[in-house]
N, C-alpha and C positions, 0 to 999 in steps of 0.2 A: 708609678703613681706620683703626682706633684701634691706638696702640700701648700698648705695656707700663703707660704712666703714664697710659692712661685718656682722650689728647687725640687730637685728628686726625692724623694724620701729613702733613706737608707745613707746618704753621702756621708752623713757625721757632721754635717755643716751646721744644717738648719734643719728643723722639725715642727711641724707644725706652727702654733702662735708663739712658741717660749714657754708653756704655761710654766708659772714659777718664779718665771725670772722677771716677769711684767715689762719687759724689755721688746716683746713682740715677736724674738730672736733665740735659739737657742747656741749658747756658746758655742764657738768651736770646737774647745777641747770636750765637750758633752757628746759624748756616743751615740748614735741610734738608741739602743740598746736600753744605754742610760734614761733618753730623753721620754722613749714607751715606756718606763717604768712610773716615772714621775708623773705622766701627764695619766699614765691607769690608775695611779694612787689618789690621782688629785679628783678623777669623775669616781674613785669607790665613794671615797670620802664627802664628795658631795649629795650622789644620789642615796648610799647607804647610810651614810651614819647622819652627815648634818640637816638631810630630808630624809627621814626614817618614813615611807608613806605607809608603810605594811602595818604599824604597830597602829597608826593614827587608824588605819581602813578594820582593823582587826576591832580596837575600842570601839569604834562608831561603829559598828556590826553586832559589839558583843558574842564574837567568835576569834576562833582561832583563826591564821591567815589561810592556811591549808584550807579550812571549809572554806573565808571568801575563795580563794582561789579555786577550788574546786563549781560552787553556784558560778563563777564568773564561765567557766567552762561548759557548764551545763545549761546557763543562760544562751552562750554562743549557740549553742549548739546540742539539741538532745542527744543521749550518747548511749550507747550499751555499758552496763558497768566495765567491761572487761577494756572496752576502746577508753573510756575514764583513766582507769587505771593507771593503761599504756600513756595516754597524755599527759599524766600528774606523775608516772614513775614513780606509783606507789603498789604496794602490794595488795590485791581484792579485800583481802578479809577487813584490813587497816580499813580500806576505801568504802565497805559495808557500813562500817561503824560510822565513817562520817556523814554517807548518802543517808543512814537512819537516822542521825542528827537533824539533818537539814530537814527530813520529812517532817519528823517529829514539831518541828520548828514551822512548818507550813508554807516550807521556801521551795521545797520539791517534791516531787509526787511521782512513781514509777505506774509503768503501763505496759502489754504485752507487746510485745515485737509484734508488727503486724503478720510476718515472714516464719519467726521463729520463736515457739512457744515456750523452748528453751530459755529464751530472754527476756530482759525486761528492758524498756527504754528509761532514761530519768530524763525528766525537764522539769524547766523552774513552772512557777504557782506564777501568779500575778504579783503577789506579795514576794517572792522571792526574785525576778524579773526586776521591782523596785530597790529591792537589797543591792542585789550584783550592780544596777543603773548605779546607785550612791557610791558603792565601792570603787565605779569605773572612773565618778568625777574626781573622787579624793587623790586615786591611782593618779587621773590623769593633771592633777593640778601640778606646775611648773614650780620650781623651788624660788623661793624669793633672789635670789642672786641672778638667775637667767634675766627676769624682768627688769635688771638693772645694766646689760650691756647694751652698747648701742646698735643701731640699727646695722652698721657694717662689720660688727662685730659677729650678728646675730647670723647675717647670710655668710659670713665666714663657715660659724660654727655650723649653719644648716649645710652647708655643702661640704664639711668634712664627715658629720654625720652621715649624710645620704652614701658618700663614698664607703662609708665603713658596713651601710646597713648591707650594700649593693652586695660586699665579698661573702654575707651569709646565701 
């Protein structure tokens, strides 16, 4: 794989943009090792702590994030509880209390399997469809610092992005 500045990644040379070093460059005596550490610290720190979007989408919902995340889920996609679960890796009982939440709340509403009587499907309400849409824009809003690199900065970071989405 080549990074930003054109070399291998792995050499020890150079890694990415330097994040850190504002230099563009990562030292030479900087490790691989080293320079993945710093540059994973520098995207927790930005997207987790100095853009917290989960607490901001959590208040403007007046829920917990787990329920947004859960409607956001349910909105995608109606779901049997048990396939819920499996996608939140959460446990049923846990996932009951919060699908009665969101009913209660008028965001979702269960209905019989067409197939299996055993089940019940959950999908959102209209009013809960709008819920998940707010929470999707707040999720989706860009952290003020993005909106301040430049344009070649930007297709930089877009294509080391794509390269990282691509190994999932």
């Amino acid at each position: 794989m080549t990074t930003a500045s054109g070399t291998a990644s792995g050499t020890g040379t150079r890694a990415g943009t330097g994040a850190g070093t504002g230099t563009g460059t990562v030292p030479a005596a900087d490790t691989a090792e080293a320079a993945t550490q710093r540059i994973w610290q520098g995207l927790r720190q930005l997207v987790l702590e100095r853009n917290e979007r989960r607490k901001e989408t959590a208040d403007a919902l007046g829920m917990s994030f787990f329920r947004v995340k859960a409607l956001r889920r349910i909105a995608a996609k109606p779901s049997r509880m048990s396939e819920l679960a499996s996608l939140l890796a959460s446990d049923r009982p846990y996932l009951t209390l919060v699908v009665d939440d969101l009913e209660k709340r008028g965001l979702v509403e269960r209905h019989q399997h067409p197939t299996d009587r055993r089940c019940k499907i959950v999908s959102v309400t209209k009013e809960g469809q709008l819920a998940a849409d707010r929470a999707n824009a707040i999720l989706g809003t860009p952290p003020p610092a993005l909106r301040t690199l430049t344009a070649a900065d930007l297709a930089a970071l877009d294509r080391i992005v794509a390269l990282l989405a691509a190994e999932d």
